[in-house]
C-alpha positions in Angstrom: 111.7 148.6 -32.1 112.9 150.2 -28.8 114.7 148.3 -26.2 112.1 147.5 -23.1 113.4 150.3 -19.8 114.7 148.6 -16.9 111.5 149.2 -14.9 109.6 146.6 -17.8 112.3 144.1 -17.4 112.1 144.3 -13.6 108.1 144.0 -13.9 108.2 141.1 -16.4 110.9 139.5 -13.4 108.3 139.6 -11.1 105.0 138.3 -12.8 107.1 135.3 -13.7 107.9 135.3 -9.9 104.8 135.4 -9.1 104.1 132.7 -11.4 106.3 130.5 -9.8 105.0 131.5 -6.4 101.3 130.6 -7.2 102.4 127.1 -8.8 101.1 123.8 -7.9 104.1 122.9 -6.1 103.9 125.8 -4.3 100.6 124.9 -3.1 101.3 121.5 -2.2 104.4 122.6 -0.4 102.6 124.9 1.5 99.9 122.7 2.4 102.4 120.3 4.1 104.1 123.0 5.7 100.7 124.6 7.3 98.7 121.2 7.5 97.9 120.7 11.0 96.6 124.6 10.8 94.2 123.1 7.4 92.8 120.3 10.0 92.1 123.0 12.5 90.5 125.0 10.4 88.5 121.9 8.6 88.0 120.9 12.6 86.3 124.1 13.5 84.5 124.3 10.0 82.9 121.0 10.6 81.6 121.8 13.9 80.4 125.5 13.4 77.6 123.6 10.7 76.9 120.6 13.4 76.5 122.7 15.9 75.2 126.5 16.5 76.3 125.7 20.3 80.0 125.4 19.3 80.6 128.7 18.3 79.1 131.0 20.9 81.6 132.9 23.5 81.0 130.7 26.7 82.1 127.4 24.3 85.2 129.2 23.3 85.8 130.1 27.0 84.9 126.1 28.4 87.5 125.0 25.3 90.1 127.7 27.0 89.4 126.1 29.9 89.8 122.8 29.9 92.8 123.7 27.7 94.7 125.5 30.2 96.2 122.3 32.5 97.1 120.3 29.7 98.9 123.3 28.3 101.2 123.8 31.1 102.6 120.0 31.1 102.5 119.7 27.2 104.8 123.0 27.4 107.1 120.8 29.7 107.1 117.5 27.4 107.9 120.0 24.7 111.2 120.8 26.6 111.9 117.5 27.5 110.8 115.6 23.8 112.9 118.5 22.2 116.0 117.0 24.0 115.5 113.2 22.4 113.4 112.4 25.8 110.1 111.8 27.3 108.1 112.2 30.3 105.3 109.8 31.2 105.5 110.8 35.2 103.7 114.1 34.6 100.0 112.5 35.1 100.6 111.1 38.2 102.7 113.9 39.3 99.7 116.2 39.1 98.4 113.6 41.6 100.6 114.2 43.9 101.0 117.6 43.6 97.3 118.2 44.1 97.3 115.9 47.3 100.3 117.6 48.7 98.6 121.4 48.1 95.2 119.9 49.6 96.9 118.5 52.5 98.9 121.5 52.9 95.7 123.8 52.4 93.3 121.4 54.8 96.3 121.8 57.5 97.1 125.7 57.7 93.5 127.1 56.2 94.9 130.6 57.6 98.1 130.4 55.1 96.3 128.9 51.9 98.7 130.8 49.5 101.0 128.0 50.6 99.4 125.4 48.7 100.3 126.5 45.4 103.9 126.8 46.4 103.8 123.2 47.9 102.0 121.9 44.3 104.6 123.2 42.2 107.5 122.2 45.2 106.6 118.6 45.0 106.3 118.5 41.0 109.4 120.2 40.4 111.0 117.5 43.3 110.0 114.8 41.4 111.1 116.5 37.9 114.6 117.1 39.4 114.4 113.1 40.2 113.5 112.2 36.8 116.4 114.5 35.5 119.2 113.5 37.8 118.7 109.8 36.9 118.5 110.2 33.0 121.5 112.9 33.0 123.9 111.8 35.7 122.9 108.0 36.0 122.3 107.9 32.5 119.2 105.5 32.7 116.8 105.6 29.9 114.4 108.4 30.0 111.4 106.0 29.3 112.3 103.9 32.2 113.4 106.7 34.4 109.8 108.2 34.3 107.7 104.8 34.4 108.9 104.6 37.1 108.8 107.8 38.3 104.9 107.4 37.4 104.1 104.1 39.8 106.1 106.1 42.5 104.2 109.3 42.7 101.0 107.6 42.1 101.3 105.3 45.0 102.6 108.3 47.2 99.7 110.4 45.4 97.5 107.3 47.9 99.8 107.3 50.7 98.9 110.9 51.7 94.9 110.5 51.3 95.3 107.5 52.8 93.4 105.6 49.5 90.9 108.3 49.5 90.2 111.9 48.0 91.0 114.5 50.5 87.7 116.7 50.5 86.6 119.5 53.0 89.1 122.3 52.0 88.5 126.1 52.2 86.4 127.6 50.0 89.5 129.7 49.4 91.2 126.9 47.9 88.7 127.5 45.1 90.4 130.9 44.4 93.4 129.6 42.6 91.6 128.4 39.7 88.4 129.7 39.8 88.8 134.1 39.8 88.2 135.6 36.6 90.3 138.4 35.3 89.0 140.7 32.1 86.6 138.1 32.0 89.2 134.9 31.3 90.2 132.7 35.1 93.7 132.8 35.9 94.7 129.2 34.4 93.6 130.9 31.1 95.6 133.8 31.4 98.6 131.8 32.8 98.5 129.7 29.6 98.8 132.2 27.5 101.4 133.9 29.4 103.5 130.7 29.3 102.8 129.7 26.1 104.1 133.5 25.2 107.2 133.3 27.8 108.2 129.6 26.4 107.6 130.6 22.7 109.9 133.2 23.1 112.8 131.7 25.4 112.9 128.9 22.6 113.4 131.5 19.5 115.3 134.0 21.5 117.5 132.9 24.3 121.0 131.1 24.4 118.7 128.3 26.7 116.3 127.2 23.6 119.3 127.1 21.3 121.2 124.7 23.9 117.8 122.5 24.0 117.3 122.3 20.3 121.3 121.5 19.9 121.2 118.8 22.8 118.5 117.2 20.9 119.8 117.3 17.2 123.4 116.0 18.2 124.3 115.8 21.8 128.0 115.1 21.4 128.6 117.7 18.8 126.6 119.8 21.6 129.2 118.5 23.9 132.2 119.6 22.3 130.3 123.0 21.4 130.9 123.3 25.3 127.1 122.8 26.2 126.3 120.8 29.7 124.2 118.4 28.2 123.9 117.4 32.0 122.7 120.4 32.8 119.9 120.6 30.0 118.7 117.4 30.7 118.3 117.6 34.1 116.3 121.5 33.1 114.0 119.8 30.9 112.9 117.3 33.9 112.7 119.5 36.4 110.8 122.5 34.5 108.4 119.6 33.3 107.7 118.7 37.1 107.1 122.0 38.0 104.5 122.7 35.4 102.8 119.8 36.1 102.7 120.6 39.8 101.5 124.0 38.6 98.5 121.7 36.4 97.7 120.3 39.9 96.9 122.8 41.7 94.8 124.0 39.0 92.9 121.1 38.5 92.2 120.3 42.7 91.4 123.8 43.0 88.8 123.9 40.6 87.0 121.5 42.3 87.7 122.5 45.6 89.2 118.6 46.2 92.5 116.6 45.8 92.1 113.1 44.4 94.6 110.5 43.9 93.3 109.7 40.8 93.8 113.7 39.2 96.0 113.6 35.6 95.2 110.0 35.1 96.2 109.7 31.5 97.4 113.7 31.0 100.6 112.3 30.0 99.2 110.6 26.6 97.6 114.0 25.5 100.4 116.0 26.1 102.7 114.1 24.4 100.2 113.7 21.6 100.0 117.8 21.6 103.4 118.1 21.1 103.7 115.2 18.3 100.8 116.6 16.1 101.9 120.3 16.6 105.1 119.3 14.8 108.0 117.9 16.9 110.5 114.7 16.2 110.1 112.0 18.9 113.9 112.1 18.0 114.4 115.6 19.3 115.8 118.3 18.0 112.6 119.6 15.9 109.9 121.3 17.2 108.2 124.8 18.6 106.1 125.6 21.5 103.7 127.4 18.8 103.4 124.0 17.5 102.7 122.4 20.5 100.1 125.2 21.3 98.1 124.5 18.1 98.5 120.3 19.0 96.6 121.2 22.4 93.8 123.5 20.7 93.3 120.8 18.4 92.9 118.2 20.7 91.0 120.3 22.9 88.7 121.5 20.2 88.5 118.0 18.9 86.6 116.6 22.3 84.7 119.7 22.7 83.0 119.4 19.8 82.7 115.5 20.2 81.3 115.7 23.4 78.7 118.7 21.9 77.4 115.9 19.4 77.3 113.3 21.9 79.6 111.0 20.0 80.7 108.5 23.0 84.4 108.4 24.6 86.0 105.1 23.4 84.9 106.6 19.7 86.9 109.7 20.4 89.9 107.8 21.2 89.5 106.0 17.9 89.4 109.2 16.3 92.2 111.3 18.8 94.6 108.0 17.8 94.3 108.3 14.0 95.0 111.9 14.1 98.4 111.2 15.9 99.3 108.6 13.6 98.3 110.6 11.0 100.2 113.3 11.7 103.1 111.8 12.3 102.8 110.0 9.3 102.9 113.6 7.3 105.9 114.8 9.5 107.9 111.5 8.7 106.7 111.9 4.8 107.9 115.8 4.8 111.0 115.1 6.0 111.7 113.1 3.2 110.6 115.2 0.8 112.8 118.2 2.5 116.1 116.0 2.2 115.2 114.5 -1.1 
């Protein structure tokens, strides 16, 4: 009987590894791994037979759409929940924001490409409060951005004197309303940032100092990282995002209200919770966070397509948080067991 050749040995090698691969553990431990992605997928599945509406090109675009805002602060809360922290502020910040960039627009009409730059001015103002108070006077971030909250809501009042500011330029409508290849610009900003954030995460000295803040901030410390200097980052990139949300959201109705974000701050947090990342910090991605929104946003989309009423799909948006955190906390344990 002749000895098998070296090429039969190194084939039998491999069926057995692709045995193993195709295992039941396999399975399940790639179904843990990729099981917000399953949801989606079960998500989109589930509406596609309700509803012939859900999957035609101008849904997709309104889903894109409505997605865009809440994309730009959950990016920020990423930053900042990555570093151990959290932002509640960045709701009424969009307030604020869109207030000052309507005041701003309603009061020099002739130089309405300064309203923008006011919007994301006064959010990135109020981030850099938020951050020097949690990394120089070391006050809890959860405190630090309650309070931060009541503040620019009341000022978010102060400047429409209780009221909506109305009567801008139709110009002011420009900002969030052009279309570009067929997408408006808050579309193709999201994706952009998304992209940008993504990468300066995975690929630049910054997103390894976030990530390292967040896992162990005194090991950080003697590492030689300004943990001051991160946190403060965190806060004041979140503020500027959400002043960036504001403008978007004022100018696509042509209006500032006092009343704009109300609540943004719960679904961006939850974004970034079912996309993946540790309320502890430390563990998380933006791609993560990107998949939370879409599934949130699909999610109420295709609610509001069957007509199921708004206090039932914050029973159901609620379960899915707790439900994914629930998963994340059981994974971990199964990782370290």
């Amino acid at each position: 009987m002749s000895n098998p050749t070296q090429t039969e040995v190194m084939r039998t090698v491999s069926e057995s590894g692709d045995l193993r691969r195709f295992s039941g553990p396999w399975f399940r431990e790639l179904a843990i791994r990729y099981a917000m992605v399953i949801v989606m997928l079960l998500i989109i599945a589930f509406f596609l037979y309700r509803s012939a509406r859900f999957g035609t090109v101008d849904n997709v675009t309104t889903i894109l759409v409505a997605a865009a805002p809440f994309a730009l602060i959950a990016l920020g809360q990423t930053l900042v929940i990555l570093t151990g922290g959290i932002d509640l502020s960045v709701g009424s910040v969009i307030a604020l924001s869109a207030m000052a960039a309507a005041v701003a627009a309603k009061e020099m009409p002739d130089q309405i490409w300064l309203a923008p730059i006011v919007a994301v001015a006064v959010g990135f103002a109020a981030g850099s409060v938020n951050g020097f108070v949690v990394s120089v006077m070391k006050v809890p971030p959860f405190i630090a951005t309650l309070g931060m909250l009541t503040l620019a809501s009341g000022l978010a009042f102060v400047l429409g004197d209780g009221a909506p500011i109305n009567g801008l330029p139709t110009e002011y409508g420009q900002f969030a309303n052009t279309r570009v290849f067929g997408l408006t610009v808050p579309v193709i900003l999201m994706i952009l940032m998304i992209i940008g954030f993504g990468l300066m995460m995975r690929r630049t000295s910054y997103g390894l100092r976030v990530y390292a803040v967040g896992g162990n901030p005194l090991a950080a410390q003697i590492a030689g990282v300004k943990t001051g200097r991160v946190l403060y980052s965190v806060y004041a990139i979140s503020g500027a995002l959400a002043g960036l949300s504001g403008i978007m959201l004022s100018s696509r109705v042509i209006s500032g209200s006092p009343n704009l974000g109300q609540g943004y701050e719960l679904d961006a947090i939850a974004a970034v919770v079912i996309g993946g990342a540790s309320l502890m910090g430390g563990r998380g991605t933006v791609w993560g966070t990107a998949l939370g929104l879409l599934l949130i946003q699909t999610l109420n989309n295709g609610l509001d397509i069957l007509t199921v009423p708004a206090y039932w799909q914050d029973v159901i948006k609620g379960v899915l948080i707790v439900a994914a955190v629930a998963v994340d906390v059981w994974a971990s344990k199964r990782r370290r067991s």
